[in-house]
N, C-alpha and C positions, 0 to 999 in steps of 0.2 A: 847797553839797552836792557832793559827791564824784560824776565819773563812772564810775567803775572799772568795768569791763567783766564785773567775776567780782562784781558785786553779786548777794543771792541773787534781786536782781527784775529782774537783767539776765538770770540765769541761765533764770529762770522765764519770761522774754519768750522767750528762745531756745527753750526744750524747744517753748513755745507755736506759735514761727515752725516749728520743725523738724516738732513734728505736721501746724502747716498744712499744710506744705510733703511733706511725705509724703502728707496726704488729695489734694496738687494731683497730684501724680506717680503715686495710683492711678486717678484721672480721667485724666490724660492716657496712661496706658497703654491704656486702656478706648476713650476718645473721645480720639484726637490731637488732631481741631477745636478741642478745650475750652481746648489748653493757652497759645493765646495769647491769649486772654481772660480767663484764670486770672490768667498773671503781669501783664496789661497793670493790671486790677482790684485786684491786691493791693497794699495800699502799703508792706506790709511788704518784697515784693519788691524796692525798690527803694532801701533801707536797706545799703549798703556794709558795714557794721560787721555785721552780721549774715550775711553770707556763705560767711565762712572756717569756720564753725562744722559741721567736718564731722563730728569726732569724737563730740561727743554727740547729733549724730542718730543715727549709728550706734550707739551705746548706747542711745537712742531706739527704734530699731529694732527692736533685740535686745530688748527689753523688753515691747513692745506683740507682739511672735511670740508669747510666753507665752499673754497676754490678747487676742486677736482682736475687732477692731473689729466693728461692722456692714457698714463698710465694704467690710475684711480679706476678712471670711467672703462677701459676692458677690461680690467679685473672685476667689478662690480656685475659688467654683462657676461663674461664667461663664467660668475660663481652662479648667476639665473639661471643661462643654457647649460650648466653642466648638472644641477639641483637634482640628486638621487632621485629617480622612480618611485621610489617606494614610499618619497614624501606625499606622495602626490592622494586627493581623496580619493574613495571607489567609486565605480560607474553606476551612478541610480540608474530606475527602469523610467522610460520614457512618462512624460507626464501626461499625452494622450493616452495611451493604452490605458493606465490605470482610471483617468478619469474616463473612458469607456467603458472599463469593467464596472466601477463602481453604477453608472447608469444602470448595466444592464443586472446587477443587480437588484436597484430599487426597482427596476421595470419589472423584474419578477414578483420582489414582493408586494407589490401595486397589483398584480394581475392576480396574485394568490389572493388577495385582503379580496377584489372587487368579485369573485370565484366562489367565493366564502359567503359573501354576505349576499351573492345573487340565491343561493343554496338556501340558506335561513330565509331568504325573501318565499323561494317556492314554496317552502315545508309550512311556511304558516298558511302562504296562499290556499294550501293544498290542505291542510286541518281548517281552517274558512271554509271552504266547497265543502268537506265533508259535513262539518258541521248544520250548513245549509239545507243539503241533499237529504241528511237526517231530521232535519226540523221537517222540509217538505215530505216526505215521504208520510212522517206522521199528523201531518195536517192535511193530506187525502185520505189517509186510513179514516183520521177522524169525519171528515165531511162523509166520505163513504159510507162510515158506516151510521151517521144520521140519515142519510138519505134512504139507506135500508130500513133503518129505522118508520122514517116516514112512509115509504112505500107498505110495510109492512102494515102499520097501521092505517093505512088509507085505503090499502086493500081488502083489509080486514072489516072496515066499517062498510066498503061500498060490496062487500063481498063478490072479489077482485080475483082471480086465479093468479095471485103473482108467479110461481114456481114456472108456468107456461110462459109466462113473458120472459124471464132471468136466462130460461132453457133456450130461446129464442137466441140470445149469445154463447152461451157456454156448449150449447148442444149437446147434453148429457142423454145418453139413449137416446138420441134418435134415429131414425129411420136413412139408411142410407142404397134404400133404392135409389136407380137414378130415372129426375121427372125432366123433360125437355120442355124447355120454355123459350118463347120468341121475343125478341127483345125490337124494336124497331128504331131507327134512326133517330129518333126526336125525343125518346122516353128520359124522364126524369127518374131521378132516385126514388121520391114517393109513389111514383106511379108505379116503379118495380116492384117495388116492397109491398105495394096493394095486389098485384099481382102474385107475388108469393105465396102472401098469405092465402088467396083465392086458389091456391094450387097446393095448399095444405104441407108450405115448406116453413113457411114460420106462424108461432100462434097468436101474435098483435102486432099487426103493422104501425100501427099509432102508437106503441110503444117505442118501436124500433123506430119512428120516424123521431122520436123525442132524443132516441139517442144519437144520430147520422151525423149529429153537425159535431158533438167532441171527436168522434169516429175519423173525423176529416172526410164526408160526402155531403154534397151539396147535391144542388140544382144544376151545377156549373159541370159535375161530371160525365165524362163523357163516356159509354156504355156502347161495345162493336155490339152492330146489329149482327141479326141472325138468331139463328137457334144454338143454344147454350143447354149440356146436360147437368143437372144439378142432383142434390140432395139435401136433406133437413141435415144430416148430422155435419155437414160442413158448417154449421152455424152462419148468420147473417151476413157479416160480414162476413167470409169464406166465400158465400155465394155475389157477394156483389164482386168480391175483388177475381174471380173468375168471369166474370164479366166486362172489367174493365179494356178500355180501347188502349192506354197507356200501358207498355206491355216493358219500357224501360230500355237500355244501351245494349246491353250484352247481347251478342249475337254469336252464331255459332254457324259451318257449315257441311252438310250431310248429303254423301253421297248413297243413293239407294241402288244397287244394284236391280236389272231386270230381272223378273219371275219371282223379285221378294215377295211373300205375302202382306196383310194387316199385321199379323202376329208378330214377323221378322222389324215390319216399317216402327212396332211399336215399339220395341224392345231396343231397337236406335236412338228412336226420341228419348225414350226415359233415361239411357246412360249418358246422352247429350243434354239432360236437363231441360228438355224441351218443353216436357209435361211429368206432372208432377206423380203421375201412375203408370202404366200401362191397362190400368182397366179403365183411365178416364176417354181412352182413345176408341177401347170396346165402346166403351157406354154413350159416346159420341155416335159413333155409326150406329150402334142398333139405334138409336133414338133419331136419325139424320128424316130431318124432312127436304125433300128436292125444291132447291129453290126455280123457279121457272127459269132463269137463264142457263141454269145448266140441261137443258132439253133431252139431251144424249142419256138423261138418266133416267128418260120414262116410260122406256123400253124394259126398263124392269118389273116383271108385274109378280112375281113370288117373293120380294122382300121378306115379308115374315118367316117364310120359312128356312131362308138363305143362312150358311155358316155366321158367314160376313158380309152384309150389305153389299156395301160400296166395292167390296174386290174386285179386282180388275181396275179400277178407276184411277185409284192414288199413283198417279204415272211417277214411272221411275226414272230418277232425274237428280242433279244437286240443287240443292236446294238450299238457303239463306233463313232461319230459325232465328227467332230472340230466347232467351234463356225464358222456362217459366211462361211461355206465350200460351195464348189463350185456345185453347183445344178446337174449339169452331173455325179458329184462321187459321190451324196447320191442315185442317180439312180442307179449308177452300184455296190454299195453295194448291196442293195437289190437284183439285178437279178443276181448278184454273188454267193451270198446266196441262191437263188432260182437254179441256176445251180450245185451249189452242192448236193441239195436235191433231183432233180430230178436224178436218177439213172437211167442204164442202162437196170435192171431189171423191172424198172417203165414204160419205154418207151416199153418194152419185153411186159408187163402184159396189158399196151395201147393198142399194134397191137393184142395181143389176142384177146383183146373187140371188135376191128374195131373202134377205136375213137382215134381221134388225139390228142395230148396234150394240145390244145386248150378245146377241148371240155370235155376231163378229168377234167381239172380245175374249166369250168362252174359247172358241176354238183357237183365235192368238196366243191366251193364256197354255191350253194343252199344245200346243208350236213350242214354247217359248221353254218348256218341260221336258218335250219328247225329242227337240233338233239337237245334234252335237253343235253345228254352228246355221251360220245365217241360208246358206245354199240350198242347206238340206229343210229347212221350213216348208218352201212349197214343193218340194215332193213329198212331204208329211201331209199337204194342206189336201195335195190330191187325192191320197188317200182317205183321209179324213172324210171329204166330199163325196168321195165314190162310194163309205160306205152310208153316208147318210143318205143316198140317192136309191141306195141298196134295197130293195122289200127282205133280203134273207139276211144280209149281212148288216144290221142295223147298230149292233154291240159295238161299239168304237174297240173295244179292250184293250185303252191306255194305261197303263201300270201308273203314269203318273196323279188320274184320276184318287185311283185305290191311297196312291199314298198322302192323298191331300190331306185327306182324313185319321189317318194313322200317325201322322206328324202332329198332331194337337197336342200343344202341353198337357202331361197328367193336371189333374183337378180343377180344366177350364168345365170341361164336360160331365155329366155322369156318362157312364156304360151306356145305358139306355139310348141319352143323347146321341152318342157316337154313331152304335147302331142306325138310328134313323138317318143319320145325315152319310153313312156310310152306300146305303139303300140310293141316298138321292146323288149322290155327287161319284159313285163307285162303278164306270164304265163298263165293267163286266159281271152290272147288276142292271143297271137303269139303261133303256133303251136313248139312242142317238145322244143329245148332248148331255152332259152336268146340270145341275139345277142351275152352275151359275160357274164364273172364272174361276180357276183353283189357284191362282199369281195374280200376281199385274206386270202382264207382257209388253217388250219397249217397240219402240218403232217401228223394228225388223222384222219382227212377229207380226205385227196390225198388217202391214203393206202386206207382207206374205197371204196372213188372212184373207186378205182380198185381193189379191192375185197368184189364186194357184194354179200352180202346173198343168198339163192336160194328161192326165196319164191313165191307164186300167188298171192300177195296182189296188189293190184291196190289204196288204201285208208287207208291213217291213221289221228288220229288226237290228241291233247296231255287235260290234263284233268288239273287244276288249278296248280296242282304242278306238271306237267312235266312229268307225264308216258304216256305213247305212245300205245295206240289201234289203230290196223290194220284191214283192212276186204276186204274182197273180193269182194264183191258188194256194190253196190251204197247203197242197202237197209240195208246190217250189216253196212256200215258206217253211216246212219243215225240213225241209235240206239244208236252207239257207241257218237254222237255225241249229240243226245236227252241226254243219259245217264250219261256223263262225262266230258261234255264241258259246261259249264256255264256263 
């Protein structure tokens, strides 16, 4: 028998060896260990003539790639699942976060650009207004000073005192006496302003009525009645808006202790902004005319020559102020207050005594000066009375009289002045009472006033801390006073 190498069961041995030998080559790819145990076991391995036979395993090959062994197909999925690490890409960063970031980027620079061009929008807006502010300002100078113009000359021809009418606003040198004037409920602005002038506070009222309405005063303003103290050098307006009933929001509120004076009550309002001086509240009282409802005040018959009017009146109390309020209504607060306190059984328990309410108040005021507290009032008041009732012992000789006077701000008074009111209001000059109250005493004082004690005392005196020895005679008060006054 022939051994021809191209027999077709040589050919069929070969394809046979060449699969083997392919199953041995996907083993030893898999497990190296295997491959020498492969070939040592195979006997076909060892077959020379079978060797050289490379070309139709390659065609081999090529054929079985078609048709995938079992073998083929885990070799193929373990060369996937075992595919080095390191083949692998690297991990991007998430595609939300960056397209958020990026957002909140533009969002910024979207709010910087709209930042930006709001800024360029003001600065022109803002050189605009100026610009404007500067055109107007010189387009009233101009009118202004045509109007000057005109006046000038129209004054001139009709031979006109202009400087009198111009001084009616500006109020250069004028006269700052103060004139009391009454304003009544119904008055119009022209009708004041004729009135001014009639009272020799401005020099043409028909001038000043020409200017009211740029001024912003009408017909339509509204002006607290009462009496109002003025002056020319406040200028027109000055004087009307001291006048005005709209007194504005601001409010403020003040507590006046008992036995304050006018001096003290004024020196509050002014750091309280209440009024714009402390001599417009002087110059209120000395000018006060009594309006008929307040009755209780026409028991005052020396006015004129009184320190301070109305003292004793301005009851001491807290009180509710608008900032800047109009000087006439912080007075009739006060005496509003005062007429509600004085009662009907007050004025009853007055005429009991035989004293007027005037003089009810002097002696409350020297109570309200001379008591350490409320008890010892009317054992002061008895005294007081006992010596008023006295023909020998007439002198009250209240030290706090004396000091009423000795208390005045330097340069309210001359010397002179002082003296004289020293003479009238000074207890151990001027016979039984004061010319007038030396405080404004509170409640405890008035009642006391009118119900004192029953006692013979004529003398008392108080001892370092405030208790009160009384005596009869001259000579138990100089024991009392060797013994306890130091």
């Amino acid at each position: 028998m022939s051994t021809n190498d191209n027999t077709p069961n040589d050919q069929k041995m070969s394809r046979d060896e060449l699969a083997s030998a392919y199953d041995d080559l996907l083993r030893n790819f898999t497990d190296p260990g295997a491959s020498a145990s492969a070939s040592s076991s195979s006997p076909r391995a060892q077959t020379p003539a079978k060797a050289p036979q490379t070309k139709p395993a390659t065609t081999s090959r090529a054929v079985r790639a078609d048709k995938p062994s079992a073998d083929s197909a885990a070799f193929a999925e373990q060369i996937s699942s075992s595919a080095p690490q390191a083949s692998q890409p690297r991990k991007q960063a998430p595609a939300k976060k960056a397209a958020t970031t990026t957002a909140k980027n533009d969002a910024k620079k979207t709010k910087a650009s709209s930042k930006k061009r709001k800024k360029m929008l003001y600065k022109e807006k803002k050189r605009k207004f100026r610009k404007q502010r500067i055109a107007h300002t010189l387009l009233s100078l101009l009118v202004s000073a045509m109007l000057i113009v005109i006046i000038v000359l129209t004054s001139s021809a009709l031979k006109i005192p202009l400087m009198g009418m111009v001084n009616d606003i500006i109020a250069i040198d004028r006269s700052d006496n103060p004139v009391a004037v009454y304003i009544s409920a119904d008055m119009k602005t022209d009708q004041i302003l004729t009135m001014l002038e009639e009272q020799d506070l401005i020099y043409s009222a028909d001038f000043c009525k020409l200017l009211m309405g740029f001024l912003g005063y009408s017909d339509e303003t509204e002006y607290l009645e009462g009496e109002h103290v003025l002056s020319a050098k406040m200028g027109v307006e000055g004087m009307l808006n001291a006048m005005l009933s709209d007194t504005g929001d601001a409010t403020v509120m003040i507590t006046f202790p008992e036995g304050y004076t006018i001096d003290q009550i004024a020196e509050k309002l002014y750091d309280a902004k209440v009024i714009s001086a402390k001599n417009a509240l002087y110059n209120a009282v000395a000018t006060y005319e009594f309006p008929e409802e307040f009755d209780f005040l026409n028991s005052i018959t020396d006015a004129d020559t009184r320190y301070r009017v109305l003292e004793g009146y301005l009851y001491p109390d807290t009180y509710e102020f608008y900032v800047d309020e109009n000087v006439n209504s912080v007075l009739n607060r006060f005496l509003n207050n005062f007429d509600s306190k004085w009662t009907k059984s007050y004025q009853e328990d007055a005429d009991a005594l035989g004293y007027s309410v005037d003089e009810i108040i002097t002696i409350a005021s020297i109570l309200q000066k001379e008591a350490n507290d409320a008890n010892q009032m009317y054992t002061i008041a008895s005294v007081i009375y006992n010596r008023l009732d006295s023909d020998s012992l007439n002198l009250l000789q209240c030290d706090s009289t004396q000091d009423y006077i000795a208390n005045i701000d330097d340069g309210l008074l001359s010397q002179s002045e002082l003296t004289e009111l020293l003479a009238l209001y000074d207890t151990y000059q001027c016979k039984d009472l004061p010319l007038g109250p030396i405080c404004n005493p509170g409640g405890d004082a008035i009642y006391a006033a009118l119900h004192p004690d029953e006692t013979s005392y004529y003398y008392f005196c108080h001892d370092p801390e405030g208790n009160i020895y009384c005596a009869r005679t001259m000579d138990e008060h100089a024991v009392n006073v060797q013994k306890y006054v130091k």
